[in-house]
C-alpha positions as CSV (number, residue, x, y, z in Angstrom):
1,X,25.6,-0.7,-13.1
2,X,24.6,3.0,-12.9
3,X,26.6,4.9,-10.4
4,X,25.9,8.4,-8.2
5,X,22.3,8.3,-8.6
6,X,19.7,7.5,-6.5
7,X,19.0,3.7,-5.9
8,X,15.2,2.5,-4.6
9,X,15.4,-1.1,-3.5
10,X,12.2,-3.0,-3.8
11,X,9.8,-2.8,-6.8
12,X,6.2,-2.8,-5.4
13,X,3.6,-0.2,-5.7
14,X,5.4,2.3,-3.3
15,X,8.9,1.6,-5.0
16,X,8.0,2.2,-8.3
17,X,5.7,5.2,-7.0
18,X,9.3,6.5,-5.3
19,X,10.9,5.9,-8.4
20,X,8.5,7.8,-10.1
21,X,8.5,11.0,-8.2
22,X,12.6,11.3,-8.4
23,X,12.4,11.0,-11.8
24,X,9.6,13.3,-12.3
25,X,11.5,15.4,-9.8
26,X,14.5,15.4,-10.9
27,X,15.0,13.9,-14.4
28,X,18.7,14.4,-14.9
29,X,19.3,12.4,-11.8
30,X,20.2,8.4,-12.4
31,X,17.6,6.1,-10.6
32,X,17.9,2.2,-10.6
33,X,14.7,0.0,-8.7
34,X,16.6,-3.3,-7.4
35,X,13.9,-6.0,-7.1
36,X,14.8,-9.5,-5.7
37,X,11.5,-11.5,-7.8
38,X,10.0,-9.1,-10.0
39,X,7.6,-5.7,-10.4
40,X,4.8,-6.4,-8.1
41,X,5.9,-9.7,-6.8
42,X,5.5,-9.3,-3.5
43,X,2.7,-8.0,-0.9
44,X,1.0,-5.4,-4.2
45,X,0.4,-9.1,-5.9
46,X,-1.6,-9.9,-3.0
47,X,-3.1,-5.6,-2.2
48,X,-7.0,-5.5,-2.9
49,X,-6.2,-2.3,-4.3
50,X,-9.5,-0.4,-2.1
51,X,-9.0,3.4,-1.9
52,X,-10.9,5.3,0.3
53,X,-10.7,8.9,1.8
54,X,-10.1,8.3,5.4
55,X,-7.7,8.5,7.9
56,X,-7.1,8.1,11.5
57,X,-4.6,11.0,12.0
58,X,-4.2,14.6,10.7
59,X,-1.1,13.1,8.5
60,X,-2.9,10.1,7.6
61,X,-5.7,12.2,6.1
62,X,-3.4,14.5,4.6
63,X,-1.7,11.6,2.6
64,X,-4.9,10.3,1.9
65,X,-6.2,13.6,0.4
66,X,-2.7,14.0,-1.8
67,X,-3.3,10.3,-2.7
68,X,-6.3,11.0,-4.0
69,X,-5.9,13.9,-6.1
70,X,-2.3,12.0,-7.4
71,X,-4.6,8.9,-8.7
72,X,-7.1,11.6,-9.8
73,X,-4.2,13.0,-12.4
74,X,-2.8,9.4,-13.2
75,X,-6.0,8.4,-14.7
76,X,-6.9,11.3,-15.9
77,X,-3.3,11.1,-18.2
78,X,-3.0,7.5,-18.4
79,X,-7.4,6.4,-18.9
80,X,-6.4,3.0,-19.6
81,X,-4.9,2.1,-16.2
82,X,-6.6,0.0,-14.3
83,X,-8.1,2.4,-11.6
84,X,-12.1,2.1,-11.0
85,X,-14.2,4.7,-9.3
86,X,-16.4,3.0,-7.3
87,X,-19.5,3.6,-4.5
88,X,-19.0,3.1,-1.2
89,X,-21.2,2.5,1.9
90,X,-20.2,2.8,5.6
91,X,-21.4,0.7,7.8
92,X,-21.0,1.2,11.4
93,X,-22.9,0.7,15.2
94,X,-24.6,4.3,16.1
95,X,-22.6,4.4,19.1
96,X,-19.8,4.8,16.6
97,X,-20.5,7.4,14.2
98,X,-18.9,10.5,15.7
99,X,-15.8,7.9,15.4
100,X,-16.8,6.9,11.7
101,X,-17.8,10.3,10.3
102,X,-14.4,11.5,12.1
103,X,-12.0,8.9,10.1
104,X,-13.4,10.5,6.7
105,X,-12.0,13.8,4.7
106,X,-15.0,16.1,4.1
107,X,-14.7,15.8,0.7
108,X,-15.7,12.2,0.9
109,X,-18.5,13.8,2.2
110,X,-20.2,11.1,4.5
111,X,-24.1,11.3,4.3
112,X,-26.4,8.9,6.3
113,X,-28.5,7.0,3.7
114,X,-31.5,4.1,4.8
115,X,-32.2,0.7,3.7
116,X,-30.0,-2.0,3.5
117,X,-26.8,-1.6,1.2
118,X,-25.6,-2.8,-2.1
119,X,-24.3,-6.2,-2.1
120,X,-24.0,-9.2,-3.6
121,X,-26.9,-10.1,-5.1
122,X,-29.2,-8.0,-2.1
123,X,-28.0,-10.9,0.7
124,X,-26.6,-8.1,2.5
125,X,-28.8,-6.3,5.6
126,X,-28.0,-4.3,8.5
127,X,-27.8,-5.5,11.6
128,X,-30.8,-4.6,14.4
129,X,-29.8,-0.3,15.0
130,X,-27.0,-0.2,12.5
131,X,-26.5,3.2,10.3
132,X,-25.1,3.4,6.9
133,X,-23.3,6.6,5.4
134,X,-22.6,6.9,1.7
135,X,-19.1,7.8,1.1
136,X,-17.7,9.4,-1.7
137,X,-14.3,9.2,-3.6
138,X,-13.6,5.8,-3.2
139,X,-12.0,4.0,-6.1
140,X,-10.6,0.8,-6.4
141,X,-7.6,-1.0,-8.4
142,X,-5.8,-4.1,-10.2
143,X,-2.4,-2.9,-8.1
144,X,0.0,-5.2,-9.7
145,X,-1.0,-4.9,-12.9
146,X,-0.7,-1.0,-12.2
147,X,2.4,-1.3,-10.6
148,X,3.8,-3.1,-13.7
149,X,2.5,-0.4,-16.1
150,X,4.0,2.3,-14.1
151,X,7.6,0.2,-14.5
152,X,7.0,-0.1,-18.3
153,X,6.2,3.4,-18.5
154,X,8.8,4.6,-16.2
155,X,11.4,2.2,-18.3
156,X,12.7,5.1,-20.6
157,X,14.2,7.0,-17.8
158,X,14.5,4.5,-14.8
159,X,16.4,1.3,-14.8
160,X,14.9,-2.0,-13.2
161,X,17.5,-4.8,-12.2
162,X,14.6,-7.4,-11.5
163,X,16.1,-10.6,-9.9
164,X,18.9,-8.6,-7.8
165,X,19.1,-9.3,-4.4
166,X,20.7,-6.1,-2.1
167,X,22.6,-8.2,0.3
168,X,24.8,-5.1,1.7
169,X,25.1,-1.4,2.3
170,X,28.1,-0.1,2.9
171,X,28.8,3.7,3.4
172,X,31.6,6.1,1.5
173,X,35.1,5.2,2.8
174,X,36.3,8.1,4.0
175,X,38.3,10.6,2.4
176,X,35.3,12.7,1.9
177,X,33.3,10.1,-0.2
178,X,29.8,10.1,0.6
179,X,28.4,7.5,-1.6
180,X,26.8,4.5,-0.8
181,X,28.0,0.9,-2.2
182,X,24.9,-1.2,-2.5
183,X,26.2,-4.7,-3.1
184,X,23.9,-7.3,-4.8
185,X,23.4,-11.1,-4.7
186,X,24.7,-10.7,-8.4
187,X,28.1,-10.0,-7.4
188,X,27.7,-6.4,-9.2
189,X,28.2,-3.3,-7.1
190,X,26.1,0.0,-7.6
191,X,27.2,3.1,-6.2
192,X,25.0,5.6,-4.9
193,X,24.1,9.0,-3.5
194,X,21.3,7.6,-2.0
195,X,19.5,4.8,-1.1
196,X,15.4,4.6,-0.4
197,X,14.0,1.4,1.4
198,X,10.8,0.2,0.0
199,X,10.7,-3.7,1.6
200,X,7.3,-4.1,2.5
201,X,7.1,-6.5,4.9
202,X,10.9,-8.0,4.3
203,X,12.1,-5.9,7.6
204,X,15.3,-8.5,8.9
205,X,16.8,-9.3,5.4
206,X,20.7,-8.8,6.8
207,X,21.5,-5.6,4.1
208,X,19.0,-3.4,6.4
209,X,18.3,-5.4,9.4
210,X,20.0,-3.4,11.9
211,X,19.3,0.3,10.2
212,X,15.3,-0.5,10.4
213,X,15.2,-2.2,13.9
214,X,15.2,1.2,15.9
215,X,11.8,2.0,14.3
216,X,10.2,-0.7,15.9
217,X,8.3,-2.0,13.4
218,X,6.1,-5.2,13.1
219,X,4.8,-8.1,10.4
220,X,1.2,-8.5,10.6
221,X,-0.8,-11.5,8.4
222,X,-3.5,-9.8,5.8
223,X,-6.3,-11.8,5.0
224,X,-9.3,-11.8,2.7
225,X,-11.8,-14.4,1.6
226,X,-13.1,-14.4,-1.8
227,X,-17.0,-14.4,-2.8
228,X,-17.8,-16.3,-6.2
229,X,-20.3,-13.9,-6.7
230,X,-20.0,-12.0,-10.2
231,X,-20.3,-8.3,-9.0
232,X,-23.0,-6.3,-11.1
233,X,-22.2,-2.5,-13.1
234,X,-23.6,-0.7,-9.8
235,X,-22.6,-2.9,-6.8
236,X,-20.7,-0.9,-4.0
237,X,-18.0,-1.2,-2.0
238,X,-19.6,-1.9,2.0
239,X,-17.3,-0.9,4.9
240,X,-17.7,-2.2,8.3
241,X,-16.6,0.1,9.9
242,X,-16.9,-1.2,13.4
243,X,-15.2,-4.4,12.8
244,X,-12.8,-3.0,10.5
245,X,-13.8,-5.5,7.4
246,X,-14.8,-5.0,4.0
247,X,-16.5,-6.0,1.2
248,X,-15.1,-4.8,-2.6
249,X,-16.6,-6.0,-5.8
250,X,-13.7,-6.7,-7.9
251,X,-15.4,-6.3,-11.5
252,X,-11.9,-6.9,-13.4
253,X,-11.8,-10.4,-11.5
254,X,-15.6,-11.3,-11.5
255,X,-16.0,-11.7,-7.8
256,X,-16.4,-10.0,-4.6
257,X,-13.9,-9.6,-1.7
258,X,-14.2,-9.4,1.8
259,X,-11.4,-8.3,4.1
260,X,-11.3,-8.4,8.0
261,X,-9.0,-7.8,10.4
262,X,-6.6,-10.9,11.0
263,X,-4.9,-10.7,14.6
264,X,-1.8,-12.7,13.6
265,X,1.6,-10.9,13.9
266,X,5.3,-10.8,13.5
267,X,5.0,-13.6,10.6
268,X,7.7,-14.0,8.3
269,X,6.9,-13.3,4.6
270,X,8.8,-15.9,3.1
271,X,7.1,-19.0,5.0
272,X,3.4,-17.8,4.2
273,X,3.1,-20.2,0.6
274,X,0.8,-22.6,3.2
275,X,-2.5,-20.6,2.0
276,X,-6.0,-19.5,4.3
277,X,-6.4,-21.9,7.5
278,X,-9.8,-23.4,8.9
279,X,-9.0,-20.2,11.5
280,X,-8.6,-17.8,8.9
281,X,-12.0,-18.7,7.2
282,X,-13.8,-19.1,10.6
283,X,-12.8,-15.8,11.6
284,X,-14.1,-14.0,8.6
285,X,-16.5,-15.8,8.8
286,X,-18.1,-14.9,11.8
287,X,-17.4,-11.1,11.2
288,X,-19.7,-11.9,7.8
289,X,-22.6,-14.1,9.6
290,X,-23.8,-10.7,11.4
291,X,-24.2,-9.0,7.9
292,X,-24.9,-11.8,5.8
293,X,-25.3,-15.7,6.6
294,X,-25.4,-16.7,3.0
295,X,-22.0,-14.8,2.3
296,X,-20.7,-16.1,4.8
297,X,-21.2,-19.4,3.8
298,X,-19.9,-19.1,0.4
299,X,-16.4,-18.1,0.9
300,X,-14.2,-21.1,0.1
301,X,-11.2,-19.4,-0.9
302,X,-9.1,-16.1,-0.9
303,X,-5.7,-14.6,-0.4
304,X,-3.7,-14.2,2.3
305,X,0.0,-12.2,3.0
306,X,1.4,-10.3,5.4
307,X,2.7,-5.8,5.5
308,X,5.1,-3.9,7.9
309,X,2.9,-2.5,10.3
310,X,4.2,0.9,13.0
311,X,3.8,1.6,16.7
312,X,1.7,4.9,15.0
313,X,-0.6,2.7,13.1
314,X,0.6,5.3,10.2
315,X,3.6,5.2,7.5
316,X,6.9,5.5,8.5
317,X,9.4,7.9,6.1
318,X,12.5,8.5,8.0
319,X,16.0,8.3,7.3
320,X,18.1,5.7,8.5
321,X,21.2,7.5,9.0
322,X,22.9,10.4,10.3
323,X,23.3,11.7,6.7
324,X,20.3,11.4,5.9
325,X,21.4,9.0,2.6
326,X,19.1,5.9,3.6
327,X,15.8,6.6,4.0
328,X,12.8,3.9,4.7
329,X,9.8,4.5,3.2
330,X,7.2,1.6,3.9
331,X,5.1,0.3,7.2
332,X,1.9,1.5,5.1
333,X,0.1,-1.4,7.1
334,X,-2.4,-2.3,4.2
335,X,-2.5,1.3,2.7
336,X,0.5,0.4,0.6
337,X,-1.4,1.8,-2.6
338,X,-4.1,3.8,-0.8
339,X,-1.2,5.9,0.5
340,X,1.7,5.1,-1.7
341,X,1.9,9.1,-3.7
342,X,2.1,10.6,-0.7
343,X,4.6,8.3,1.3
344,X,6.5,8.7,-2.1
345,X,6.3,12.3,-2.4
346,X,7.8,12.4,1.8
347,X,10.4,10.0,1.2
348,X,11.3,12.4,-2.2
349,X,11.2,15.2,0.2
350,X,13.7,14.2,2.4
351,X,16.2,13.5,-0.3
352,X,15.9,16.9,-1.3
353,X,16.8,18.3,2.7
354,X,19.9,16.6,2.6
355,X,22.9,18.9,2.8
356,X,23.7,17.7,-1.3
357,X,20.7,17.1,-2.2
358,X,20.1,15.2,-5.9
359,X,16.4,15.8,-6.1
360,X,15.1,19.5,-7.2
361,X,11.8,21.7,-6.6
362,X,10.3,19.2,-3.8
363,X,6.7,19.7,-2.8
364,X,5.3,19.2,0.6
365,X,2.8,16.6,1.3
């Protein structure tokens, strides 16, 4: 396999959006994406895709502002990716909206607005004293189907070993070597300069384990219910912004989607093949029956997975060692594609501040 390069283990939206950057970056360096299943197999098969200019922290808007002009340029270049501007409504108790307006960059440019918003088919209406904001910027996004078009395009210069386990990492032996030996379930070997962590919600597998327990993250279960509605050419995106939930109309599926908040955590991500519970569908339901009774008697289905949530409530890019050689870039806590660029474009940044750095000309987030 490809040796002294860089190596990116885990090949969802924010490891093939790490990828990406070093080899845009940097493109005489070596770069090889190590995927146990395959591109987009994991929690970005499962991501509803939903970006929206907002963020609880000055970072976390910063990201989300980079993110936003990086998707602007990628569909822009590339028109036929799936990436769909779309409307968007906020939703939110008055009590709430220095909060609400707060949580939004200015260029999304909130703006109260009256009368009930777009739904599906009009069964949507505010509850007694709510506001509604429109919001601009907001797009939305088939992510594994992007995810695999940015490994197809990336193919040329990158190399994917799909079906490869890491199952060790093992620094240099002495005598000065600083490489890395990631060992796979292959019985193959790859050497590296550096290694970036991109494992979603797979936090204990025994390669990494110990290096990402310090950081203190935590597995919480996403959930969503599907609407067999067929959205219409101008339906919106709602936010509920209070009870942190969401309907999306997702026009390249032909139905709507409603996510809410699911208090469930430290699950593991490879016992989760069980599918929604009667808890999970009561629970959205009842966020829905203040909004809309009829939706919230049509969900029978939906999806349901699990991210890598942080004690910040924000992305964690750090390195995992002394040499700064291991770096974790993840814990996006949903935002794994709303906020992938710019947790790329960190974790690319930190490569370069190594001592030796392998990546050239980095930009600051």
């Amino acid at each position: 396999m490809t040796e002294h390069g860089i190596a990116v283990v885990g090949a969802g939206i924010i490891g093939c959006l790490v990828a990406r950057e070093i080899a845009a970056r940097s493109p005489g360096t070596a770069v090889t994406v190590l995927e146990r299943d395959a591109v987009a197999a994991g929690a970005s098969r499962r991501s509803a895709g939903l970006f929206l200019l907002k963020g609880g922290s000055e970072r976390a808007q910063r990201m989300s502002s980079y993110s936003h002009g990086y998707y602007t340029d990628l569909r822009r270049s590339h028109p036929g990716l799936p990436i769909y501007p779309v409307g968007v409504t906020a939703v939110a108790d008055p009590r709430d909206e220095d909060q609400v307006i707060g949580r939004y960059l200015p260029s999304a440019a909130p703006e109260p607005v009256d009368g009930r918003p777009a739904g599906p088919a009009g069964a949507l209406a505010l509850p007694r004293g709510a506001r509604a904001w429109r919001i601009g910027g907001g797009h939305y996004c088939d992510v594994p189907r992007l995810t695999q078009e940015l490994a197809a395009l990336l193919r040329p210069r990158v190399t994917f070993a799909e079906g490869v386990a890491v199952t060790g990492l093992v620094p240099g032996g002495g005598d000065g070597d600083p490489d890395i030996t990631v060992e796979c379930g292959t019985g193959a070997r790859l050497t590296a300069a550096a290694v970036v962590l991109t494992p979603g919600p797979w936090l204990v597998a025994p390669a990494w384990r110990d290096l990402i327990a310090p950081l203190r993250l935590r597995v919480k279960r996403i959930a969503a219910l599907h609407i067999a509605l067929p959205p219409g050419p101008g339906d919106e995106v709602v936010m509920f912004d209070s009870d942190d939930a969401f309907l999306l109309p997702l026009g390249y599926r032909g139905h709507w989607l409603f996510s809410y908040s699911c208090p469930e955590w430290d699950v593991d991500p490879d016992s989760l093949g069980s599918g929604l519970t009667a808890a999970h569908l009561s629970q959205a339901q009842a966020v829905l029956r203040r909004y809309s009774p009829v939706l919230a008697g049509s969900c029978a289905g939906g999806r349901t997975f699990c991210d890598a949530y942080s004690p910040g409530a924000e992305p964690v890019v750090a390195p995992l060692d002394e040499a700064g050689r291991i770096v974790f870039a993840g814990a996006a806590g949903g935002s794994g594609y709303r906020l992938g660029p710019a947790i790329a474009a960190e974790a690319a940044d930190l490569l370069a501040n190594r001592s030796e750095g392998a990546i050239s000309d980095p930009h600051r987030v």
